[in-house]
N, C-alpha and C positions, 0 to 999 in steps of 0.2 A: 557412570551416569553423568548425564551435562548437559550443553548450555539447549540446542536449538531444536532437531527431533525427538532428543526423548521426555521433552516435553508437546508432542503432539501426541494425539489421541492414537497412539497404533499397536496398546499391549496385545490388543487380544483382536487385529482386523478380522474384517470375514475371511475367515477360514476357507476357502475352497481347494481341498488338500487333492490333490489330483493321485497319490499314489497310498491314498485312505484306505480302500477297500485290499488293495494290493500287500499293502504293508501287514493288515489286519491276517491275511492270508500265509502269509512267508514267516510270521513274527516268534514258529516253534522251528521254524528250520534251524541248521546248522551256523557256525560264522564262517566271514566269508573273507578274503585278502583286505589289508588294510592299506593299501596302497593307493594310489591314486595314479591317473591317467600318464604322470610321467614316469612311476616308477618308482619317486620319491616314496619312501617309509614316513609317515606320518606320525610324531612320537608326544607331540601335545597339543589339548585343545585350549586356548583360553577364551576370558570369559569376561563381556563388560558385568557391572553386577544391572542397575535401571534400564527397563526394558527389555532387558535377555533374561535375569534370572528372577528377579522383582517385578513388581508391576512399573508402568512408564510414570515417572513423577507427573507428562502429562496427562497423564489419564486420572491422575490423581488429583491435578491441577483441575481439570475442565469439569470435574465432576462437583470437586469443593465451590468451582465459581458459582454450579446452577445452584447449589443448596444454600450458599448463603448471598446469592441473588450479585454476585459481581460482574462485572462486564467480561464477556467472556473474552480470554490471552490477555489479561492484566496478567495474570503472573509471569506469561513467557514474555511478554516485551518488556518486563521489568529484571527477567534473570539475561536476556539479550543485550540490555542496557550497557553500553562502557565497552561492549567487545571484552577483551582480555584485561582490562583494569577493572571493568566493573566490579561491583560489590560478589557478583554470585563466582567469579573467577576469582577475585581473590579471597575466596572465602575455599573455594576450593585446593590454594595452595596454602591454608592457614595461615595468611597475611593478615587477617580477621578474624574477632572470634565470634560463636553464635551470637552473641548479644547483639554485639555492633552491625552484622551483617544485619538481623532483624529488625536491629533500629533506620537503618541505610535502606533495605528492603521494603518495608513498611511505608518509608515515604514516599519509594520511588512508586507502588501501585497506588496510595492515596492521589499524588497529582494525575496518574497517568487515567485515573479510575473517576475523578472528580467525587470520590467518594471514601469515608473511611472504611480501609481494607485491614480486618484483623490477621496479620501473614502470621501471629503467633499460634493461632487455630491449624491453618495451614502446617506449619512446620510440625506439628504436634500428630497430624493426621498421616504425613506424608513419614512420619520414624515412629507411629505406630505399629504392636505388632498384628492389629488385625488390617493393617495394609501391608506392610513389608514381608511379605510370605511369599516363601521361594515357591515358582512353581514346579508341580508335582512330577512335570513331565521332565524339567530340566534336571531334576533331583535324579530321577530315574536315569537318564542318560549319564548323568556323572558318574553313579553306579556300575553303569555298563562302560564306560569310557575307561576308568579305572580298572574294571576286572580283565580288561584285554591287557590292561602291564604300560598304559598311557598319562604323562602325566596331565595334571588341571592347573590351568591358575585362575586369576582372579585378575584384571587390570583395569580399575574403576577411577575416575575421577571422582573422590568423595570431601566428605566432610568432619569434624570432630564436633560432637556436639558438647550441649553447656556442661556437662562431665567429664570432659576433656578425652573421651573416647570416642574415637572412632567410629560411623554409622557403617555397622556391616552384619546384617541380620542374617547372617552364614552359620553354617558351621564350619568350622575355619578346617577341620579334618575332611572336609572333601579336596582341598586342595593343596599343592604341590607347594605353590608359594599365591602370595596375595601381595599385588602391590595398589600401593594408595595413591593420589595425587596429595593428600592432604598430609602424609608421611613425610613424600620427598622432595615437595616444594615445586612439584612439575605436572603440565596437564598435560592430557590429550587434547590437539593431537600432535604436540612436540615428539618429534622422532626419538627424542634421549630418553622417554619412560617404554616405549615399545622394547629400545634396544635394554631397557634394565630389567625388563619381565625374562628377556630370553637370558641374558646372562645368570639371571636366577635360577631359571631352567637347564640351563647347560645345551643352549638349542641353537641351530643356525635358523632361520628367517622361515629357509622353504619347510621345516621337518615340524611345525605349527600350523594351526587353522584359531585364528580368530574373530568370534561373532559381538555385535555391535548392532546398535539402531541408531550410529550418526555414518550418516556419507564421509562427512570430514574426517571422523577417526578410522574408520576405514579407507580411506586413502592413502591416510597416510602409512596405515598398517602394510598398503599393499605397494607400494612404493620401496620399501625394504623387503622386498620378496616375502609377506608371508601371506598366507591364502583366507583368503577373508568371506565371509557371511554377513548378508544385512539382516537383522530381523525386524520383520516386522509383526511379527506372530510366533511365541514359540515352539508350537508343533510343527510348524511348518518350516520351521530354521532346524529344530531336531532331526524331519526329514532329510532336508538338505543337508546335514550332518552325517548322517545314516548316508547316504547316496555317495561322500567322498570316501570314509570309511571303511565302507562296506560289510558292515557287520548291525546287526538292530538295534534301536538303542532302546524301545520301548516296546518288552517282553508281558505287561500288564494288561489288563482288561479294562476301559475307562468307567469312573464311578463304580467302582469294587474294593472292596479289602479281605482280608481274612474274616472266616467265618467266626462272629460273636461267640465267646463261649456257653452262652445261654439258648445260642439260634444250631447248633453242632448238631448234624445230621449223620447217622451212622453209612461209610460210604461203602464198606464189603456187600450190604444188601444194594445198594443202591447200582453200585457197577455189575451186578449181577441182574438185574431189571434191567440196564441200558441196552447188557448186551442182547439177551434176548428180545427187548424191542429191538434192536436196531440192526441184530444180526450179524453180529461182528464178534470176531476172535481176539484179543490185545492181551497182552500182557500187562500192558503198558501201565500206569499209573493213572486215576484220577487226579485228575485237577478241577478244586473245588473253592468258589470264594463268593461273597455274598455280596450283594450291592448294596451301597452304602446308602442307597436316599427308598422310600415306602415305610408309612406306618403301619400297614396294616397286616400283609401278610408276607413272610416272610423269601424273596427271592432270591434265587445264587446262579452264579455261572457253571457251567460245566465245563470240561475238553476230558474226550473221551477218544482215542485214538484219533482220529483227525476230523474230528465233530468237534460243533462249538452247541451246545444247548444252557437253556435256560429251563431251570426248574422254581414252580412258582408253587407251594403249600399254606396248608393251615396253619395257624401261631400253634404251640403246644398250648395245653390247660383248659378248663371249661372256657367255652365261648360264649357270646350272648346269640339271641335266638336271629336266626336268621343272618348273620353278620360270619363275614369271611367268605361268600358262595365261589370256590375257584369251582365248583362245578359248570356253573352259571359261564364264568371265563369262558372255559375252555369250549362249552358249546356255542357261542357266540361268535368266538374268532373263527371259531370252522366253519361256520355257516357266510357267516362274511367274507371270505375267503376270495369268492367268485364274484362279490356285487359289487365294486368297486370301492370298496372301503378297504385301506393300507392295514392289514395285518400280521404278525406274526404268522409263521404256518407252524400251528400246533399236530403235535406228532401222537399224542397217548394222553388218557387220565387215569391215576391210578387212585381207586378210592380204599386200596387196601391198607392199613394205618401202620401194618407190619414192616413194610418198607424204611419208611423211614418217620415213622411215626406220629405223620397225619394225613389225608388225603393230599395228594396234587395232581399236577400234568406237567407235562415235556413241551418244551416248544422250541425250534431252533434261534439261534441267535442271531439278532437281526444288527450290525455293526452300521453306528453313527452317529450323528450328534443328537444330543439331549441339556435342553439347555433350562439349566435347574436355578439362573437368578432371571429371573420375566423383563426386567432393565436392560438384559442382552447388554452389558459392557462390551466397549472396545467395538463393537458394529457400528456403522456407517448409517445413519438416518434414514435412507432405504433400504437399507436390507433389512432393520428393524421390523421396519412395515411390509417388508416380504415375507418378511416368517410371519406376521399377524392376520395378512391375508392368506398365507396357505395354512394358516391354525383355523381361519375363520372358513375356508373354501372343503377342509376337509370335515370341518362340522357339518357343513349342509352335505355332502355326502351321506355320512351317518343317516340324516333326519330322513335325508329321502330313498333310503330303501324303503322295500315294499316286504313287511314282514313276514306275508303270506307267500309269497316267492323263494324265501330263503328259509324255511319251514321254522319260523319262528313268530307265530301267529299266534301262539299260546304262551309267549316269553312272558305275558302279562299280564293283567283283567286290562280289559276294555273300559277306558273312560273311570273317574273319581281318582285320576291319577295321583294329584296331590293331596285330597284328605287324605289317602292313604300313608303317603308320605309322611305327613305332619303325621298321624296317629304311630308310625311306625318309628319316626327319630324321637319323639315323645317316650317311650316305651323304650328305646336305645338307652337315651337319658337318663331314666331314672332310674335304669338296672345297676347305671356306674357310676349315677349320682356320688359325690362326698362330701359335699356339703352346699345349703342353699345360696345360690346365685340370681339375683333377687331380677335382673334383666332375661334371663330365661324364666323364670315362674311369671313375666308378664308377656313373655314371646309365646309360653304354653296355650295361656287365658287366648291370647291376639288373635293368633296365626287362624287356627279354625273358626275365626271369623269373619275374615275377609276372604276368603278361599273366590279366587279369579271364576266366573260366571260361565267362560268359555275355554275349553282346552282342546288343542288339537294332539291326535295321539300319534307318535313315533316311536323308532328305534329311540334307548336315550342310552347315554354311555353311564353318564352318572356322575362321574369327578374328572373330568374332562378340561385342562389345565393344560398350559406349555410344557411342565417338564414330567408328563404323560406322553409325549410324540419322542418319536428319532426322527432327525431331519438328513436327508440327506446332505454330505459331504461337502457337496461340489454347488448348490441349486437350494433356493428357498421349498424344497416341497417334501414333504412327511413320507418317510417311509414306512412307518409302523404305528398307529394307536395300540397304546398297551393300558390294563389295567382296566381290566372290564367287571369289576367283583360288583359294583353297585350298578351296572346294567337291569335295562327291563323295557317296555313299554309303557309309554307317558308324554307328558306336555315336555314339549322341546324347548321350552324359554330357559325351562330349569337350567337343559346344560350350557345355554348360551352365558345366561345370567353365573353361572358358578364357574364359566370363563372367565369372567371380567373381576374374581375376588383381587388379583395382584390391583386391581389399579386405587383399591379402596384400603389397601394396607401396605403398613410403611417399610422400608427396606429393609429396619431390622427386625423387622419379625421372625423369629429364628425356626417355625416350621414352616410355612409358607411366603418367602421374600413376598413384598409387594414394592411399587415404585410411588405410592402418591403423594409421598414427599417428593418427586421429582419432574422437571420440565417435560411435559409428554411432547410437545411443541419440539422441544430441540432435540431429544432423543428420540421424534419422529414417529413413536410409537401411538397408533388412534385412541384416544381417549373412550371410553367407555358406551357413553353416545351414539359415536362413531364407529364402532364396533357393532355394535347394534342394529346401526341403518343398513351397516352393509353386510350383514347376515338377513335382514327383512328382503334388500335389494334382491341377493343371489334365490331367496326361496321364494321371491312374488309374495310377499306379504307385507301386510300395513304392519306398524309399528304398535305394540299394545301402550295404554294406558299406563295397564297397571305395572311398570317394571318396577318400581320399588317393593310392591310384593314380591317378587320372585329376589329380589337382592336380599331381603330381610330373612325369607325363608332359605337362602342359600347359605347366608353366615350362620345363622341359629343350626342348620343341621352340620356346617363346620363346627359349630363350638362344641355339638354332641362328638361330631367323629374326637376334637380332641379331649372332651372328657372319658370316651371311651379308650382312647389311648394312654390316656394319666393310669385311669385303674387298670388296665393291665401292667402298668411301667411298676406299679407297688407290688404285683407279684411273679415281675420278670418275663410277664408274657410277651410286651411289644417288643416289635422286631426292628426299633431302632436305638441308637444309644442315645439318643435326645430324648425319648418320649417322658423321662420324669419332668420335663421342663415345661414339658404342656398345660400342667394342671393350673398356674396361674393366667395362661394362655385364654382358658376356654369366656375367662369373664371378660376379657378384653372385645372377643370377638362376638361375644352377646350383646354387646354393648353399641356395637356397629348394627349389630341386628336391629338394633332396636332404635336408632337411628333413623334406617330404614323403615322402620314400619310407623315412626312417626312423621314421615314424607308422605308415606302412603296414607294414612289418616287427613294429614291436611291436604293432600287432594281429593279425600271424595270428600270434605268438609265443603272448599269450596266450588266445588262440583253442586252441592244440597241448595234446594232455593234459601235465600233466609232473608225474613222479612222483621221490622220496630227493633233497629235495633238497638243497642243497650247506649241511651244519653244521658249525661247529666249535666249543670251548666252549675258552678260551684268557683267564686275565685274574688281573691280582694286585691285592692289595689297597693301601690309601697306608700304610696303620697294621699292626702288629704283627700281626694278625688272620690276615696272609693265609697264615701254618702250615697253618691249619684246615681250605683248600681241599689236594686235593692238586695235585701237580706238573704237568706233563705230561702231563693229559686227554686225550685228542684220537680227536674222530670225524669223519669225513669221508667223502664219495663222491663219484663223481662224476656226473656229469649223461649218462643213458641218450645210447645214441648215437640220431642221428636216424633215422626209419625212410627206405626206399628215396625212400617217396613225399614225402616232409618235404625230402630231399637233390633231388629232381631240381625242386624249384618252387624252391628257394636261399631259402628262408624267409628268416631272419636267420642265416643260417650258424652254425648251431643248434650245431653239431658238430665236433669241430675237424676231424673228418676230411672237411668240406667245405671249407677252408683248402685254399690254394693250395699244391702241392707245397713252394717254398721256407720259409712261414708257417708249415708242418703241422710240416715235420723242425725249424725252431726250436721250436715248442711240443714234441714229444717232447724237444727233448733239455734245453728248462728243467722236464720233466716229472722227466724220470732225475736231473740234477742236485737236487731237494728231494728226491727219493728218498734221491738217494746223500752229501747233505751238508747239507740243510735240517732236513729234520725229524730224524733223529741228534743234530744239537746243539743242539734246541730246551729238553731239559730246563738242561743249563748254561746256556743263555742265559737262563730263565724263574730258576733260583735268582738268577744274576746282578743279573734286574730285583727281585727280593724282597729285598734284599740291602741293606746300607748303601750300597755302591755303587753305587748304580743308575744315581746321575746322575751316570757316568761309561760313555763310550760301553766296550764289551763286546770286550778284543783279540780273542776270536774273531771277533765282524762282521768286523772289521776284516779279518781271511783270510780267511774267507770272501767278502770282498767283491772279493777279491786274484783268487780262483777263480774266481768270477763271470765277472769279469773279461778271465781265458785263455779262456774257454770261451764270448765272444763272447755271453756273456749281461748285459748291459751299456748301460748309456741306452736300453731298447726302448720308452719311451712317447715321445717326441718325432714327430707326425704328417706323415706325406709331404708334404701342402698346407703346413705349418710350414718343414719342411729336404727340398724335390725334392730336393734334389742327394745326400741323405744323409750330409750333412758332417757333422753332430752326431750322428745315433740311427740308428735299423737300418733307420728307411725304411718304415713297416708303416702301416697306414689304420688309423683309430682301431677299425674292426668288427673287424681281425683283432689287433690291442692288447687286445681286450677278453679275447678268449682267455686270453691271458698273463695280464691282470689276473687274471680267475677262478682261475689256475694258483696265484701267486704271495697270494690271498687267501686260499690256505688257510693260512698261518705267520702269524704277527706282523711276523716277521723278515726274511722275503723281498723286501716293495719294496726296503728298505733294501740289503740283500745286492745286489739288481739295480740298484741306484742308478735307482729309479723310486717313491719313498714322494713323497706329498705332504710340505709344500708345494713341496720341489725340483722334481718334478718340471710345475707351474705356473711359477713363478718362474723356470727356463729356457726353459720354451717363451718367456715375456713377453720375455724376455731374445733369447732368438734373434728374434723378433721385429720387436722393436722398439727393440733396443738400439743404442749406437751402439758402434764398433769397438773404443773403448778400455772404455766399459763393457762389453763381453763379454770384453776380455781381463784385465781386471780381478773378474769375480764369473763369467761364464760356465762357462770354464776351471778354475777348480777347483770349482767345479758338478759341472761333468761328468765330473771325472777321482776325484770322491768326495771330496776332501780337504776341504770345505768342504760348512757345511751351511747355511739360511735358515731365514725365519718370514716370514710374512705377516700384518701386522696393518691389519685393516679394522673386527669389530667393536668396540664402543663399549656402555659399561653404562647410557647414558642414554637410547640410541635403538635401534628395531628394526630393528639394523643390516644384515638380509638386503636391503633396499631401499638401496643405497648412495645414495640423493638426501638420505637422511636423516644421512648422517656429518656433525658438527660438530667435529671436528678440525679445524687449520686451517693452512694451509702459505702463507705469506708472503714474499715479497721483500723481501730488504734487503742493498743493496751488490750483493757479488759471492757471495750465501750463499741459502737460502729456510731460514727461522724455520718450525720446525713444533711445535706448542701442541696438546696434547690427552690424552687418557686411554685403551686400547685394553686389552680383554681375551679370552683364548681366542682368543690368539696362537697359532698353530700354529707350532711345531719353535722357540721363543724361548727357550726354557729348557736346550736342546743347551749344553753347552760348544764344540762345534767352530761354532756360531750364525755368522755373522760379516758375514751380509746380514739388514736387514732390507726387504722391499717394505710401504712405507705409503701408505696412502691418506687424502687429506684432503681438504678443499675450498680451491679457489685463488679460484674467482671466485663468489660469493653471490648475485651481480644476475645470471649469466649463467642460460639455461634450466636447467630442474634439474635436464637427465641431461648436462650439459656446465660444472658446477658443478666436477668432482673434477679431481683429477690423481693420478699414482702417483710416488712420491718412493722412489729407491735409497738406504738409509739404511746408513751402515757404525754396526755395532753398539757399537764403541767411541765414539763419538761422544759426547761429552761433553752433560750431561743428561738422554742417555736412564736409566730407572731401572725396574727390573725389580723389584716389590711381593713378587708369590709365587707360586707354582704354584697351579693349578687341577685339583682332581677332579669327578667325576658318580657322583653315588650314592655318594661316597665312594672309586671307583676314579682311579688315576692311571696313568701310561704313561709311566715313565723310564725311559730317555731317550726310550726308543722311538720308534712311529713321529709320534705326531704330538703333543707334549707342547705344553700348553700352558700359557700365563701372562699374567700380571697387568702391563701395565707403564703406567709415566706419566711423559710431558714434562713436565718441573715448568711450572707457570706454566698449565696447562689442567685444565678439570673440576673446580677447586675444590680439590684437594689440595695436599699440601705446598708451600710456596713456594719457589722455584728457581730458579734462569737457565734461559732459553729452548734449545731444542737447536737449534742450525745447520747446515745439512748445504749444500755446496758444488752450486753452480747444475748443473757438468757431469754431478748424477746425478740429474736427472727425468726420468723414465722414460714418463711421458704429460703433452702438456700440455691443462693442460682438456679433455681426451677422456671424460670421464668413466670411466662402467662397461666405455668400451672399451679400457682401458690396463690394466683388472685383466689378473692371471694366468689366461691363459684355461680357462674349467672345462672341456677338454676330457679329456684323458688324464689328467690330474692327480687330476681331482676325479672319473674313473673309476678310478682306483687307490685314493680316496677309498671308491669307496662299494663296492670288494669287500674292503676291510678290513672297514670297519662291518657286512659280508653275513657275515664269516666270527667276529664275535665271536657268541657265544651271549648 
């Protein structure tokens, strides 16, 4: 592994194997001379390890730059750096050790980067073992290289990491001998470590072949007579392997393994079905192996005398109704056969169960690539975009057969495509329900409400995805759609829309990769959008409206397929070994759903006319001035009710009189309450805040909030998904919360009265959340009982601190305490006298990625060195005490001010650790209490 190509992007280039199909063909033959063209006997292969049998550190490199936003070959002109003295050369002869190299490393990409560059994330990623994974194909050929009586070695330029071993993620028994650079004191491409691998071996020069992904180490390999390979891809070096050789190195099936011991199909009936389908005599043995990727229904390879088939069945055990149809498959791909739609050609169905113990069909096997991560690694920027437009060009295929031509006219009902849909993943759902997922019981209520006005009817496939095609070998263009089980006739956005899930989920989602943690821009691949226009382009069609409908209903009947796969993984039915991992899976993806379908609400929100809308004109001054204004202004109305037609599609529950019966009589009666005690005492409360006293909370709140209280109008922001059980708040969805907020935005007054004002109302949720039990009986509880108030402090006057990757605040370990150093302003609710928590957020780890940098620290406000500067106004206005006051404060010893002792706040109160932006106060109800205050100031 070293300094200059195997850090470019070329683990895995495009592939265009020219001896693919050929190879596929020959791969049960006999072996053949191992000689090569002069005659020479060929008796070892060696082996750089990065790049040939690992993945390329730069690929490793270029991918860690996009994710943690570095300028991309900071890492390679910084391991290029010094030539042969640099830090990365002598780190490779262990001249240096990891520390110092990473401290020496570190600064050479900080200056080159004009940015801090954590290279300890890096190192960490690049001697991980879910990057350093031999591949499968090189493993395989070692295998074969060995069984012909050949020895292996190993000649890397490596390194020893901070445990004083060696990085060589091998198994050292596949080879002969292993030599290091960081052993011997010697790199590639000095001619004195070539000549020490063969003297290892007992070999002269020519009776060796070794493969490389640097030109220099290859040169030099070949200048000492031994026969060399560049790789640039390693199937394609295997080939070329195979080709000196002359014997096969890769005897397997790709994406196959041995059959599951739970998926074991009896094969004496089954070779006795082939034969007679197929008409053939053999002796020969079955070969049988399953393929490793499909939840649903269970597939395996075949070879059957010199057949290669695919056999695709039903899972064993009760099914659910309608789910599994390989019948449906199998008439589909036959029919399509002839219409210009890329299929497998199916041979038979058998629906006798006797066989092999459930329904299936035969289809021959169709050899080529299938590309199971949608990121395409190691592809070239257009080719990326080649395979998205021949995934995109063979979907409009699909759409435009003519069903009645291919006698599949009745594949369907005509027309109400998707309620049917929605009524039928509903009904999926709740057959394999295991317990309530509170984002699908609002996707249930949703979805058959907004059902799209127009749909055009086609062929549809169904689950229609990248790694559903074979792509041919050699050329961006699909040889085969497979996986026809949820086929029928229907509205086509569906399958376009439920193409585009990778780009809305994240890499590591471990049943379906997605890329949208990553650069679509650099890795070339069309963004979703664009993907879109240019499936409307190719069929003449305008672009719909509503595609966030169809994105919402695409995830929500994913998160069915993987709750149905959870409950069969509990009684061994699914047919993958992943499928127990799904069941936490299915809330994640409901949760996207619903995402979605609140995009789609707020645009037909504002799509609706909407007229008076909601003002109020409410605010005092900081300074003596504020006489001038009068008291007690107040305009207000309310928001027109919805019309009939607005109520019966459930917009956005526009209205509150489309609130659930128990929802609706709470909002009437926090409507009567500001009637009957809110706005009455809003003038004493406003002299109050004008007043010297201001920043002293108001005894009226105080009863008032007593009222509140009786009247069960009390914690109503706290969200159902947050407290199921209702044990803290009223139990209400954040859409019918919203209500209440708009109610309660007309006052100043009223969060607080309801004990729902920011930042409390954040800083419980976080608290119910994620706290632990003595921390919530400690800050929760009188949270929630009103007696105590909070602040939250994240911005910072140095940085733009709405990006929290940017806080330099810094929270420290020391003993049994965490040291936190910083300066924070436009503190919200810090200046309260009843204050008594504060939630801060800082940075714990610097090297770590940079949205897994922060932590949030429970800080008690007595806490010795915190220091409160001075309140904060805008435009000269301020807000004491009220709802969201805020201030100025600073740990002494951060940001340059006054000198101080450090503030120490006791280990038992962090509240996230390195979670990042995921341990803030979540901006749900809080920061919509938030922004109907900001709606009702004028």
């Amino acid at each position: 592994m070293c300094v200059r190509s195997c850090f470019q992007s070329s683990c895995l280039q495009w592939a265009w194997r020219t001896a693919f199909l050929k190879h596929i063909q020959r791969r049960h033959q006999g072996s053949h001379r191992w000689t090569h063209l002069g005659g020479s006997t060929y008796r070892a292969v060696i082996f750089d390890m990065g790049g040939v049998l690992i993945p390329s550190p730069g690929r490793v490199a270029a991918e860690w730059e996009v994710q943690n936003r570095i300028p991309s070959g900071t890492i390679l002109k910084a391991l290029m750096d010094g030539g042969e003295n640099g830090p990365w050369m002598r780190f490779m002869r262990a001249e240096i050790t990891a520390e110092g190299f990473l401290r020496e490393f570190g600064r050479l990409c900080s200056e080159m980067s004009k940015t801090s560059v954590p290279v300890d994330s890096f190192f960490s990623l690049l001697t991980s073992e879910r990057v350093a994974k031999q591949f499968p194909v090189m493993t395989e050929a070692i295998t074969q290289i060995r069984a012909k009586g050949l020895q292996t070695a190993v000649l890397s330029n490596n390194f020893y990491l901070p445990n004083q071993k060696s990085f060589l993620p091998l198994d050292r028994k596949q080879f002969d001998v292993v030599v290091e650079s960081c052993v011997e004191g010697i790199c590639k491409p000095d001619p004195r470590i070539y000549k020490l691998c063969l003297e290892r071996l007992g070999l002269q020069p020519s009776e060796s072949i070794f493969l490389d992904d640097l030109g220099p180490n290859l040169k030099a390999a070949a200048s000492l007579g031994i026969h060399t390979i560049k790789v640039n891809d390693p199937e394609t070096a295997v080939k070329e392997l195979e080709a000196l050789l002359g014997f096969t190195l890769r005897l397997g099936v790709p994406n196959t393994q041995p059959v599951r011991k739970t998926m074991e199909i009896p094969k004496d009936s089954l070779k006795k079905y082939l034969k007679d389908l197929l008409g053939i005599q053999t002796t020969g043995p079955l070969e049988l192996l399953q393929f490793d990727h499909g939840q649903s229904n269970p597939t395996y390879y075949i070879r059957l005398a010199n057949r290669d088939l695919v056999l695709r069945k039903k899972p064993p055990g009760t099914l659910l109704p309608s789910a599994h149809a390989i019948e449906r498959e199998f008439r589909i791909m036959k029919a399509l056969a002839n219409a210009g739609v890329p299929v497998p050609n199916v041979l038979d169905l058998c629906e006798d169960s006797s066989v092999v113990g459930t329904p299936f069909y035969v289809m021959e096997y169709c050899p080529g690539l299938i590309y199971k991560d949608p990121s395409l690694p190691g592809l070239e920027p257009s080719h990326r975009r080649a395979i998205y437009t021949a995934m995109n060009t063979v979907l409009c295929k699909i759409h435009s057969v003519d069903p009645q031509a291919v006698g599949l006219e009745d594949y369907g009902k005509q027309g109400a495509y998707i309620p049917r849909q929605v009524r039928t993943w509903v009904k999926q759902y709740r057959a394999s329900e295991t317990s309530t997922i509170p984002a699908m019981e609002r996707l249930i209520e949703w979805l058959p409400l907004h059902l799209p006005h127009q749909q055009r009817t086609t062929l549809v496939h169904g689950d229609f995805r990248l790694d559903n095609l074979v792509f041919h070998p050699e050329k961006p263009e699909v040889l085969a759609v497979l996986d026809w089980e949820l086929s029928t006739l229907g509205d086509p956005l569906i399958d376009v829309a439920y193409s585009c899930l990778a780009h809305y989920l994240p890499s590591s989602f471990p049943v379906l990769r997605g890329f949208n943690d990553c650069d679509l821009t650099q890795l070339g691949i069309p963004a979703a959008e664009e993907y879109f226009r240019m499936y409307c382009l190719q069929m003449g069609l305008p672009p719909t409206e509503n595609w966030n409908f169809y994105m919402a209903f695409s995830f929500f009947r994913l998160a069915a397929i993987l709750q149905g796969v959870y409950r069969r993984s509990l009684t061994g039915q699914a047919s993958s070994a992943h499928a127990e991992q799904t069941g936490k899976l299915t809330e994640f993806v409901s949760n996207l759903a619903w995402d979605f379908a609140v995009k789609e609400g707020f645009r037909v929100f504002k799509e609706m006319p909407f007229k008076n809308p909601l003002t109020r004109s409410c605010h005092t001054w900081a300074r003596s001035q504020s006489q001038w204004y009068p008291i007690g202004t107040r305009s207000y109305s309310s928001v027109p009710e919805a019309s009939p037609a607005h109520a019966s599609r459930g917009g956005l529950v526009i209205s509150p009189e489309s609130l659930s019966p128990p929802v609706r009589e709470l909002y009437h009666r926090l409507k009567h309450f500001m009637e009957q005690h809110v706005y009455p005492a809003e003038p004493e409360l406003q002299s109050h805040q004008a007043s010297a006293a201001r920043w002293s909370p108001s005894p009226l709140i105080e009863d008032l909030k007593e009222k509140a209280k009786a009247e069960g109008l009390w914690n109503l922001f706290l969200p159902l998904e947050a407290d199921p059980e209702k044990k803290y708040g009223a139990g209400l969805t954040n859409v019918e919360y919203a209500h209440l907020c708009e109610l309660m935005g007309t006052s100043l007054y009223a969060p607080e009265i309801c004990n729902c004002s920011a930042p409390d109302t954040g800083n419980m949720e976080l608290l119910v959340r994620y706290g632990t039990e003595a921390q919530k009986a400690r800050w929760l509880m009188p949270l929630l009982e009103g007696k105590a108030r909070s602040c939250f402090a994240m911005t910072e006057p140095q940085v733009a601190s709405s990006d929290a990757t940017n806080i330099e605040a810094s929270i420290r370990e020391e003993d049994s305490f965490y040291v936190i150093n910083g300066h924070k302003w436009w503190i919200t609710g810090i200046l309260d006298p009843r204050c008594q928590l504060c939630v801060f957020m800082g940075k714990t780890d610097p090297h770590a990625p940079r949205h897994r940098q922060q932590s949030v620290l429970l800080v008690p406000m007595d806490t010795p060195g915190i220091k409160i500067i001075r309140p904060l106004t805008v435009y000269g206005l301020e807000d004491a005490p009220g709802e969201v006051p805020r201030g100025l404060w600073e740990a002494p010893g951060g940001a340059g001010h006054s000198a101080g002792g450090h503030c120490a706040v006791a280990r038992g109160d962090r509240a996230g650790t390195a979670a990042g932006a995921e341990s803030c106060p979540p901006h749900g109800p809080g920061r919509k209490q938030g922004c109907s205050l900001g709606y009702s100031h004028d």
